[in-house]
Backbone as a chain_set.jsonl record, in Angstrom:
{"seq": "XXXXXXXXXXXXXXXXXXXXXXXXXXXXXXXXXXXXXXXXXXXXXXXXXXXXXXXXXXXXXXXXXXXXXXXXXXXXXXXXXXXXXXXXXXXXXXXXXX", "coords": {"N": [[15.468, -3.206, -12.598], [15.293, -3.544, -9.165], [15.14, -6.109, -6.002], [14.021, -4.426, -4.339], [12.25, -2.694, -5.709], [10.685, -4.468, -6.733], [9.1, -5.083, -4.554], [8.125, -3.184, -3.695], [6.17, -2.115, -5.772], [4.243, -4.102, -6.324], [3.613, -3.612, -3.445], [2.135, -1.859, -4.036], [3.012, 1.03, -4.122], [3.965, 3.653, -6.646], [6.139, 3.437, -8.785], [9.031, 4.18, -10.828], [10.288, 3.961, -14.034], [12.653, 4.668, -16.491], [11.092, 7.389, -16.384], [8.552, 6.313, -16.638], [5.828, 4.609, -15.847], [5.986, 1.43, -14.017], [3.921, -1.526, -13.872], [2.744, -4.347, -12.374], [1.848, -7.26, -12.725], [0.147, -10.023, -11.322], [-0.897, -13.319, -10.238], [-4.422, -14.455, -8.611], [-4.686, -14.934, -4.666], [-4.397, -17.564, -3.929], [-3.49, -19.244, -5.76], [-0.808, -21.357, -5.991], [1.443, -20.73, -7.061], [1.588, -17.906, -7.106], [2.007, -18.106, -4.419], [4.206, -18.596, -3.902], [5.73, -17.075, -5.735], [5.573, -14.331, -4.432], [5.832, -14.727, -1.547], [8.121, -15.186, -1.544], [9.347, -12.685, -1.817], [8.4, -11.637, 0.422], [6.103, -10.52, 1.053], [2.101, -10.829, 0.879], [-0.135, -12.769, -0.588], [-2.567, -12.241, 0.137], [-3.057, -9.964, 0.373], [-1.777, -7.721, -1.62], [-3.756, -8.594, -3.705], [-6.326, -7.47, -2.519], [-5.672, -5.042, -2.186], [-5.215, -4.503, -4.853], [-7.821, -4.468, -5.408], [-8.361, -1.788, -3.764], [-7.441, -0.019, -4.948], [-8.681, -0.091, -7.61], [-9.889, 2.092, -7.81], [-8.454, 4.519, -7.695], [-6.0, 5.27, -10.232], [-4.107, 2.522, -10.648], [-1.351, 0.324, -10.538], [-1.113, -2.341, -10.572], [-2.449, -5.48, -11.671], [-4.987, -8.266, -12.304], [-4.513, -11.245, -12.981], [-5.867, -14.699, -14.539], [-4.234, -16.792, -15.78], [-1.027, -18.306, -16.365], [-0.796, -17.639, -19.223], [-2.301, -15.393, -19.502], [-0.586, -13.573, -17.857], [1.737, -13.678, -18.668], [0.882, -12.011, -20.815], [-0.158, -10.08, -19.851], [1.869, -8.841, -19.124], [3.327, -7.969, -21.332], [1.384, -6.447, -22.319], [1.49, -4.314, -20.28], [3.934, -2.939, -20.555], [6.704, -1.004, -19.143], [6.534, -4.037, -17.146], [6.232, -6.189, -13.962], [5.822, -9.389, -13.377], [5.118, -12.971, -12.694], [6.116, -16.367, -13.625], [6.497, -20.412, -13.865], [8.015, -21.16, -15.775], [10.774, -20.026, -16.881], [10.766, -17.395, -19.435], [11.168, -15.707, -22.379], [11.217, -12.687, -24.495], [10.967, -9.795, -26.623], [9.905, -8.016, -24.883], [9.55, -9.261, -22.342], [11.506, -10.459, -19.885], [13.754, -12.784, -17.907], [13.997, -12.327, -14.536], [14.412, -12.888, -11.791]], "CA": [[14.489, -3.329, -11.532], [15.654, -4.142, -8.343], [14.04, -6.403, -5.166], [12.877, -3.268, -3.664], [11.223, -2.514, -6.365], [9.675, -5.502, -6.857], [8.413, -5.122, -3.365], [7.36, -1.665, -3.43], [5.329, -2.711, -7.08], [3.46, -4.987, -5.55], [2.658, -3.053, -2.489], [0.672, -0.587, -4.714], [3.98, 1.926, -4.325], [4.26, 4.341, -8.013], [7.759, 3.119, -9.227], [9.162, 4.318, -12.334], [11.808, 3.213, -15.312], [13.102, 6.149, -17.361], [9.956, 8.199, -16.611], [7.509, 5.553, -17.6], [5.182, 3.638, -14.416], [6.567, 0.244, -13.656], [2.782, -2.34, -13.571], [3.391, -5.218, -11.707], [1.007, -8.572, -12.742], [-0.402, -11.073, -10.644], [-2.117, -14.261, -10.022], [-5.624, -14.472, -7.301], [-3.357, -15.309, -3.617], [-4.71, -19.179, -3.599], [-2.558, -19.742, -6.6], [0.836, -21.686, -5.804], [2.861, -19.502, -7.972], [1.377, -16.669, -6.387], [2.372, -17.641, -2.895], [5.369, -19.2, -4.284], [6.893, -15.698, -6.042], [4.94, -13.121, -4.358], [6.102, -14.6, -0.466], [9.686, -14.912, -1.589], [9.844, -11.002, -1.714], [8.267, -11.436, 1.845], [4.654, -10.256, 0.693], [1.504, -11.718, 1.736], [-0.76, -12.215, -1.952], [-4.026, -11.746, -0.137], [-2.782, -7.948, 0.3], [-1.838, -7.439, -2.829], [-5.441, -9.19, -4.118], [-6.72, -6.261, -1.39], [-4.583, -3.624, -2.92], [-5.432, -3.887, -6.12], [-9.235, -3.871, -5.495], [-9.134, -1.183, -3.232], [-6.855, 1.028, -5.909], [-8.9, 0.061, -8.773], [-10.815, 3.548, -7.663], [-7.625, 5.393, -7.839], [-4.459, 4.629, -10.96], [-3.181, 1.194, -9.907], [-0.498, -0.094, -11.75], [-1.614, -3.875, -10.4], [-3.484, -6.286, -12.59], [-4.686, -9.148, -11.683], [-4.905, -12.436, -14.146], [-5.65, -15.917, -13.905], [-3.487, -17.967, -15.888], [0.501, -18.276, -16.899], [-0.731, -16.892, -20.362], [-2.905, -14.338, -19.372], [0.06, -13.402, -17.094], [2.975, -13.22, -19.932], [0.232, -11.004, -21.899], [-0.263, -9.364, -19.248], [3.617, -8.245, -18.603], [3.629, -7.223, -22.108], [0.318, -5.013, -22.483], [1.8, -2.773, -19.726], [5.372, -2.927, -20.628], [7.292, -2.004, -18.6], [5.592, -4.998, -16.102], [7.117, -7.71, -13.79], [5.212, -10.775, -13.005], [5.781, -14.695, -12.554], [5.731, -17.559, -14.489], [6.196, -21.128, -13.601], [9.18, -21.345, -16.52], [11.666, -18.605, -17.989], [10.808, -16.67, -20.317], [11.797, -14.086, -22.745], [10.588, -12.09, -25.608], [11.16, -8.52, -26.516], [9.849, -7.525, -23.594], [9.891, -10.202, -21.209], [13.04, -10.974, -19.939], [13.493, -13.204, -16.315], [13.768, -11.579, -13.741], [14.712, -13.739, -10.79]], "C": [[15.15, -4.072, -10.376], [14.46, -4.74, -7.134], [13.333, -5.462, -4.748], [12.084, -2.802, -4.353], [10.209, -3.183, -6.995], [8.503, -5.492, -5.92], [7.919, -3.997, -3.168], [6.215, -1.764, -4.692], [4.073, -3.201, -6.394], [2.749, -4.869, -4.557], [2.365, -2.271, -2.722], [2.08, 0.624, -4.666], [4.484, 2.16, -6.063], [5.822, 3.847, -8.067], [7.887, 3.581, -10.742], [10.26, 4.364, -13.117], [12.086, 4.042, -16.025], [12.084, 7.155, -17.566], [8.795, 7.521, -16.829], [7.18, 4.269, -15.727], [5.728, 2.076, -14.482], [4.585, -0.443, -13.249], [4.057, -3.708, -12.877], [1.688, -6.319, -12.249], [0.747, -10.006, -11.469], [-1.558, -12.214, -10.408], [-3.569, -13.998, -8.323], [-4.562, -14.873, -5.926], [-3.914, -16.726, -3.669], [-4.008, -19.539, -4.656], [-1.322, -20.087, -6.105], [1.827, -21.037, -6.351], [2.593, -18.343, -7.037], [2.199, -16.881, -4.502], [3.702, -18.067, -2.919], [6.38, -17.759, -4.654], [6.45, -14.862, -4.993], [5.424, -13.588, -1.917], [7.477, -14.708, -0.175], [10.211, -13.405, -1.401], [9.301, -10.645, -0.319], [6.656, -10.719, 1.842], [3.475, -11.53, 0.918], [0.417, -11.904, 0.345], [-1.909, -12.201, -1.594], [-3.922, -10.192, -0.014], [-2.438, -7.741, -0.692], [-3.004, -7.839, -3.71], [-6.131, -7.964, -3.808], [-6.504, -5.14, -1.818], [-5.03, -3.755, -4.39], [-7.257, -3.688, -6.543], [-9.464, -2.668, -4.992], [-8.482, -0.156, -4.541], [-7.416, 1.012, -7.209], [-9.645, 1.504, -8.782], [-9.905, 4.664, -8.383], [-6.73, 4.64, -9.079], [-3.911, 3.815, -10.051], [-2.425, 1.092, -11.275], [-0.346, -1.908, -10.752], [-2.307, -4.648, -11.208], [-3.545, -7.824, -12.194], [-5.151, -10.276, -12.905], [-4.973, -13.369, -13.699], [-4.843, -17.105, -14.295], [-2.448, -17.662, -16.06], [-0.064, -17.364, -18.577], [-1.408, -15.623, -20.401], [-1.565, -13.546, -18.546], [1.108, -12.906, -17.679], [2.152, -12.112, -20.704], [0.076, -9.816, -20.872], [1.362, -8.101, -19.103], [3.36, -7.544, -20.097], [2.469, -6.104, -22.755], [0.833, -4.217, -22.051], [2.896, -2.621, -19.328], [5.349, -1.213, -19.768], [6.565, -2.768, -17.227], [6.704, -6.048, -15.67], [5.581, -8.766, -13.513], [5.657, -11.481, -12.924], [5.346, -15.774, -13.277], [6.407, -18.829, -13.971], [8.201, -21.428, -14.61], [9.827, -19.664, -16.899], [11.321, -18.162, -19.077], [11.028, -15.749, -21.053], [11.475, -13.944, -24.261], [11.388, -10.735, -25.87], [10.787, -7.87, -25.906], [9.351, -8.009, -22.471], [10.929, -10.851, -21.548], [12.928, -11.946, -18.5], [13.931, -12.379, -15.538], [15.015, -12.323, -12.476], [14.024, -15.106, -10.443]], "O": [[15.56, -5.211, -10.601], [13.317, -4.288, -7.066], [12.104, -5.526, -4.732], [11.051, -2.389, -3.826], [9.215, -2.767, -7.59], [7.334, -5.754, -6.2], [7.113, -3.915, -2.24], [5.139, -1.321, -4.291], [3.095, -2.547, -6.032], [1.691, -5.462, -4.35], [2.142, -1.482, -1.804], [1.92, 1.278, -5.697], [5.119, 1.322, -6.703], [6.538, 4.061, -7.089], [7.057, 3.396, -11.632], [11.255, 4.929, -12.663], [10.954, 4.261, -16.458], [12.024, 7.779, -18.625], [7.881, 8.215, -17.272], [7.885, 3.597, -14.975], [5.754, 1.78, -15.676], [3.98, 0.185, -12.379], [5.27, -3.918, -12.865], [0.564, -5.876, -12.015], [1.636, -10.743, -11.042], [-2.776, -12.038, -10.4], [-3.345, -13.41, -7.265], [-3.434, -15.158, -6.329], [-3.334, -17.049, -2.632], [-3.757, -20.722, -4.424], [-0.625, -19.144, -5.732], [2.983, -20.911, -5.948], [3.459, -17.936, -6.262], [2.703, -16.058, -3.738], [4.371, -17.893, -1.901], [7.421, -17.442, -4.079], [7.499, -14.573, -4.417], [5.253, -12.682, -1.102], [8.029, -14.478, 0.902], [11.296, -13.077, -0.921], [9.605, -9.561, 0.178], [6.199, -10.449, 2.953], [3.715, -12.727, 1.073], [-0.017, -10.769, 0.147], [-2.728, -12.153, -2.511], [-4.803, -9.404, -0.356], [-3.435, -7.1, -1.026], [-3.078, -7.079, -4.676], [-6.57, -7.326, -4.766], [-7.342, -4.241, -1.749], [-5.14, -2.682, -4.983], [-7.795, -3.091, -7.476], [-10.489, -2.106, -5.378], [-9.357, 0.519, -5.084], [-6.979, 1.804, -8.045], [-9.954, 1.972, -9.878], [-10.261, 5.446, -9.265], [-6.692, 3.413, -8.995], [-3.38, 4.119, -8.983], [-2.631, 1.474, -12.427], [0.758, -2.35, -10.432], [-3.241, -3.905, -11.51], [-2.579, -8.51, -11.861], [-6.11, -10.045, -13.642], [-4.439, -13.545, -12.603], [-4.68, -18.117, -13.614], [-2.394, -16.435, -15.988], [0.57, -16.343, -18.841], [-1.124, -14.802, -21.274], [-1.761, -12.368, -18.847], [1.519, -11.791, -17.358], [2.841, -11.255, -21.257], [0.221, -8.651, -21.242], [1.534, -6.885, -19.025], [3.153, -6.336, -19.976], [2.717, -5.159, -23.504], [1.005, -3.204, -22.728], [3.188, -2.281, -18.181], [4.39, -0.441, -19.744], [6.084, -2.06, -16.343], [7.598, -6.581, -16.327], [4.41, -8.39, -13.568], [6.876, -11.325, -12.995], [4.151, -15.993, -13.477], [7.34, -18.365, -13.315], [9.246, -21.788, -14.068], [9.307, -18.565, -17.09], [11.796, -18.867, -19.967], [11.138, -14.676, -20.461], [11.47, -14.868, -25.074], [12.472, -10.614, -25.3], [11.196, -6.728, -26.111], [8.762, -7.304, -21.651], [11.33, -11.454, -22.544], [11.842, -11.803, -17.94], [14.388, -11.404, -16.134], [16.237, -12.169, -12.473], [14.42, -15.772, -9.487]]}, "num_chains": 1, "name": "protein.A"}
């Protein structure tokens, strides 16, 4: 997964990993993590908040959670998923990222 595809994820743009949709997880935008990862890629997290309400009509691959654990569960319900966490982590299918 590269930045651009972090950044295309995130701005509601279909991305996909050997055939298989790329989800992208996220906190509400008033969260510090949230404006912390999500403005490092140059994104704004009340548009992505925006974006994933208006796409819940249509297949989003956005989700939105509210805590660090809902957030890791989240990444791995809709493997493959990026999101952010606060510490590093890694599992069998969470790995870090950046």
């Amino acid at each position: 997964v590269s930045i651009s595809d972090l950044i295309d994820v995130y701005s509601g743009v279909l991305i996909r990993i050997g055939g298989v949709s790329l989800s992208a997880c996220f906190m509400p935008s008033d969260s510090t993590l949230s404006k912390t990862a999500l403005t490092s890629l140059g994104l704004q997290p009340a548009v992505i908040q925006a974006l994933s309400r208006k796409s819940a009509i249509v297949q989003s691959n956005l989700f939105l959670v509210s805590t660090e654990a809902q957030m890791l569960t989240c990444i791995e319900d809709h493997f493959p998923a990026v999101g952010y966490l606060n510490d590093p982590t890694e599992t069998d299918k969470v790995q870090p990222c950046f």
